[in-house]
C-alpha positions as CSV (number, residue, x, y, z in Angstrom):
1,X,100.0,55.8,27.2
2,X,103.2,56.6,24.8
3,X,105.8,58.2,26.8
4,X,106.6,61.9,26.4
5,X,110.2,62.6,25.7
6,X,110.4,65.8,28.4
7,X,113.2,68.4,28.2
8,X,114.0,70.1,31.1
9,X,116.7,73.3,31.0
10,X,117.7,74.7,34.3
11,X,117.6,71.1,35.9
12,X,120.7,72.2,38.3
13,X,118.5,75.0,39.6
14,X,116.4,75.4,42.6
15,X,113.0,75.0,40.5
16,X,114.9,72.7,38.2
17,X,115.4,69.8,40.5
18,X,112.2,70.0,41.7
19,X,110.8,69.7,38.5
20,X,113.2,67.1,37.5
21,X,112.2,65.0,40.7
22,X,108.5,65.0,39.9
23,X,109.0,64.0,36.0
24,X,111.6,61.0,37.2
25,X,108.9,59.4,39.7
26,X,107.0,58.2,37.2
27,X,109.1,56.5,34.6
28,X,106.3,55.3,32.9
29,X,105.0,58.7,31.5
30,X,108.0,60.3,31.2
31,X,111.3,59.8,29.0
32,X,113.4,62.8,30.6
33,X,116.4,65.0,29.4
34,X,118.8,68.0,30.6
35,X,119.8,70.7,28.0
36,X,122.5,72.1,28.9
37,X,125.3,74.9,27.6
38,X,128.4,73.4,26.5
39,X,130.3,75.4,29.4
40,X,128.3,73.4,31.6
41,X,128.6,70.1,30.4
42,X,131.6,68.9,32.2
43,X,129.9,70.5,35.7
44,X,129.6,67.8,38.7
45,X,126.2,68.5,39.1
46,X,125.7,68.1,35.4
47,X,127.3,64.7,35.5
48,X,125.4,64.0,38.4
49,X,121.8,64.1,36.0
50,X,123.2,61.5,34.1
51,X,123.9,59.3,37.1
52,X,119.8,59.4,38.0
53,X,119.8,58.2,33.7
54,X,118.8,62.0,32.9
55,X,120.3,62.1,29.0
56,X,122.2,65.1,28.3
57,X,121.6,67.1,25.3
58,X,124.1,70.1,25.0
59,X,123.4,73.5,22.9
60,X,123.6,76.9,23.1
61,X,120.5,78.9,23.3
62,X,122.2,82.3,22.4
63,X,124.0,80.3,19.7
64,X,123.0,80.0,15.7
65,X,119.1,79.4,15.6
66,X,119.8,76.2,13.2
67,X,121.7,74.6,15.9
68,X,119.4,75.0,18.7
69,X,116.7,73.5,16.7
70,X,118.4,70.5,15.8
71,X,119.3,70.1,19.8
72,X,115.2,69.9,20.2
73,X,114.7,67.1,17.8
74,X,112.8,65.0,18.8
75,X,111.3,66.6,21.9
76,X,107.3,66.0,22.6
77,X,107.6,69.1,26.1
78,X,110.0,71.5,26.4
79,X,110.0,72.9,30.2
80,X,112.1,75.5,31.1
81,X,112.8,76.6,34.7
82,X,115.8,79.3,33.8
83,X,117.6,82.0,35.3
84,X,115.6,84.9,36.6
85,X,118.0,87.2,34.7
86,X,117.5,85.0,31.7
87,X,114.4,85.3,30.4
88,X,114.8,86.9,27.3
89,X,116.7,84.2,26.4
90,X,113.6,82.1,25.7
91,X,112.4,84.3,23.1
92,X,115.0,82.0,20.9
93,X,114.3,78.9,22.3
94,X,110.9,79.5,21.7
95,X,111.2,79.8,18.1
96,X,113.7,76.9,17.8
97,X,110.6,74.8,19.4
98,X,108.5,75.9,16.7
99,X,110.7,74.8,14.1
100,X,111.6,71.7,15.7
101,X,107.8,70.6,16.2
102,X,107.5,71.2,19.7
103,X,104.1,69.5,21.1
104,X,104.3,71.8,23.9
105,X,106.5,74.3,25.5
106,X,106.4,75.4,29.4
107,X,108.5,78.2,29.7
108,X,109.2,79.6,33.3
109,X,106.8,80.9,34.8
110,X,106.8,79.5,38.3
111,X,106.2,82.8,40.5
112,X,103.2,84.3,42.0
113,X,100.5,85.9,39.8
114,X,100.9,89.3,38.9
115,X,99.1,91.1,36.0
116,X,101.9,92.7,33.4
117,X,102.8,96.3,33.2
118,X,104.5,98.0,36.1
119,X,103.7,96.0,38.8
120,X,106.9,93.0,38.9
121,X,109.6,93.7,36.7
122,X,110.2,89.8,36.6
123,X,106.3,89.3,35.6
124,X,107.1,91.8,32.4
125,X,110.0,89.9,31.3
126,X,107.9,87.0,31.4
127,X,105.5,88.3,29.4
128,X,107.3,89.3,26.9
129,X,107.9,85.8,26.1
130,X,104.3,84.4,26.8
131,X,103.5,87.0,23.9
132,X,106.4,86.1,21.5
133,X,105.1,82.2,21.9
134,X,101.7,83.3,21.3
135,X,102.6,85.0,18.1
136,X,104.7,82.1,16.8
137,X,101.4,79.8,17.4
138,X,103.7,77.2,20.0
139,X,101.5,74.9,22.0
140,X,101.9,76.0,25.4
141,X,101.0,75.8,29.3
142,X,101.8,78.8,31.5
143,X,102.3,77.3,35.3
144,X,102.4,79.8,38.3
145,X,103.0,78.1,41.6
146,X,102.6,80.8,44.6
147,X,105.3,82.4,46.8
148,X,107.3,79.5,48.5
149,X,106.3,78.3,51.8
150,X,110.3,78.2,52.3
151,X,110.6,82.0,52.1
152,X,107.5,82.8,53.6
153,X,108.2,82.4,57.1
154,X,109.2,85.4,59.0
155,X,112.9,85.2,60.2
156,X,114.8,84.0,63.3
157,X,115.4,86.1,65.5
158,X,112.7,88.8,64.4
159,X,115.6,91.4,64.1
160,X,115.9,89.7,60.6
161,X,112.4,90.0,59.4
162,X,112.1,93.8,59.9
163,X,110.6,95.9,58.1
164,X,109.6,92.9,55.5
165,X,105.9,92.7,56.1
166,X,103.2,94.5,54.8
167,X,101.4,97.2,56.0
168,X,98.6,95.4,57.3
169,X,99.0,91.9,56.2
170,X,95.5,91.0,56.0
171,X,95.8,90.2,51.7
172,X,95.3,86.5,50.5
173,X,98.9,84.8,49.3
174,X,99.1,81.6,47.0
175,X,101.4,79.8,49.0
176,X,103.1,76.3,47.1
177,X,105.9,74.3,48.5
178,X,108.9,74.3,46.3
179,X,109.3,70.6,46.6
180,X,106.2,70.2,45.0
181,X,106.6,72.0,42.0
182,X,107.6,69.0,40.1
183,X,104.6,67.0,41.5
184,X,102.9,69.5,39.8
185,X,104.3,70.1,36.3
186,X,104.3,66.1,35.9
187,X,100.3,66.1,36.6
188,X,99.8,69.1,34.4
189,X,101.5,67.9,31.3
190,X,100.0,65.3,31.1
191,X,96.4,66.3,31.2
192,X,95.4,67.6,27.4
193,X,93.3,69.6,29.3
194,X,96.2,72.0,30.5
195,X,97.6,73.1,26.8
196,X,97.3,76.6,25.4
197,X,96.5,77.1,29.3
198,X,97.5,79.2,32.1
199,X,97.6,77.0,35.4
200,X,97.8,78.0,38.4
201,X,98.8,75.5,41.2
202,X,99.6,76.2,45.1
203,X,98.5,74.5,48.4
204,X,97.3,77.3,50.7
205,X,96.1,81.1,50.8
206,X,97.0,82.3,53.9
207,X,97.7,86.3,54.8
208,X,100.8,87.6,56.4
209,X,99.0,87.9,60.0
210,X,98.0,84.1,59.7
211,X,101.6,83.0,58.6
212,X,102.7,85.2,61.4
213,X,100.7,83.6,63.9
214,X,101.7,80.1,62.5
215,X,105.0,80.8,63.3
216,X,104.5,81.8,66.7
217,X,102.4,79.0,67.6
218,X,105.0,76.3,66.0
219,X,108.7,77.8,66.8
220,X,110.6,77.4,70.2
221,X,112.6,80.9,69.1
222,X,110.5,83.6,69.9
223,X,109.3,86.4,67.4
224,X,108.5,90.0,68.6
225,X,105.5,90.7,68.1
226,X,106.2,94.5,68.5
227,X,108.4,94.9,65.9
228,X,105.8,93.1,63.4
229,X,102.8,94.9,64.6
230,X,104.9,98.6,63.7
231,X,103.8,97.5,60.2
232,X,100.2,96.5,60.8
């Protein structure tokens, strides 16, 4: 199989790096690169991508629409995994990866699913770019991943975790590991299957009560169970 050239913005980020570790463990699918602003490009962490052999492409995405699209030259997937203040930001990029002949673009999703209008402020941002891609015709694959198994976990001691549960905590959450994100994204780009897709990926369901009751069966620190059961 021909190797995908893969372009990964937001690799210094939290979903970044995971997604950047699951495209660089398997070298044989994947040629991989950073875009990155020019006010970053000097940054430790940036210099630190092309230590692991990450290629560094360097652009503005707010900048002139010409430029951008000659940054993406080239580029087989573009995956984003931006700022959660950012979004909007896409709805260039987006259009520079139609002119630039995008094969497909991933823009960042990555959060639990939610249907748009008025029920996560983050989910409508999103989707205002999910539409703006579907209008331009981009090839495309949505990935949602679940709320994090690393902020899941009720807090120690259980003075921190009040008042953050739900009201009965008996609803079904997509749970996913953040550090397997990456795994993920690599599998799911390259299946054909997954294009003009939405893909969901996670690695448990599990309610409130039962992470609850995991967390009391695993930790040494214990949790009050009184203050928790105030909001069941």
């Amino acid at each position: 199989m021909t190797k995908q050239t893969v372009l990964l913005l937001g690799a210094t980020g939290e979903t970044g790096r995971s997604i950047l570790d699951g495209l660089l463990a398997d070298p044989n699918s994947f040629h991989v690169e950073a875009l990155v602003r020019p006010s970053s490009a000097e940054k430790p962490e940036v210099k630190k991508l092309g230590e692991r052999g990450v290629k560094i492409r360097v652009a503005d995405i707010d900048g002139a629409l010409d430029d951008l699209v000659a940054a993406l030259a080239g580029v087989d997937v573009l995956i984003s995994a931006i700022d959660a203040t950012r979004q909007l930001a896409q709805l260039q990029l987006a259009t520079a990866a139609k002119q630039a002949g995008v094969q497909r673009f991933v823009p960042c999703a990555f959060i639990t699913i939610a249907p748009p209008g008025g029920v996560m402020a983050l989910r409508d941002s999103k989707e205002q770019v999910y539409q703006h891609i579907r209008k331009l015709y981009l090839p495309y694959t949505i990935i949602d991943v679940g709320y994090w198994h690393q902020i899941s976990i009720p807090a120690l001691p259980a003075s921190e975790a009040h008042g953050r549960h739900p009201r009965r905590g008996t609803a079904p959450t997509m749970l996913g590991d953040l550090r397997d994100i990456g795994r993920y994204v690599a599998l799911i780009i390259k299946d054909a299957r997954t294009l003009n897709k939405f893909v969901a990926a996670y690695s448990d369901v599990l309610s409130e009560n039962e992470i609850f009751a995991l967390s009391l069966m695993t930790s040494s620190d214990a949790l009050d169970n009184d203050v928790y059961s105030k909001y069941n």
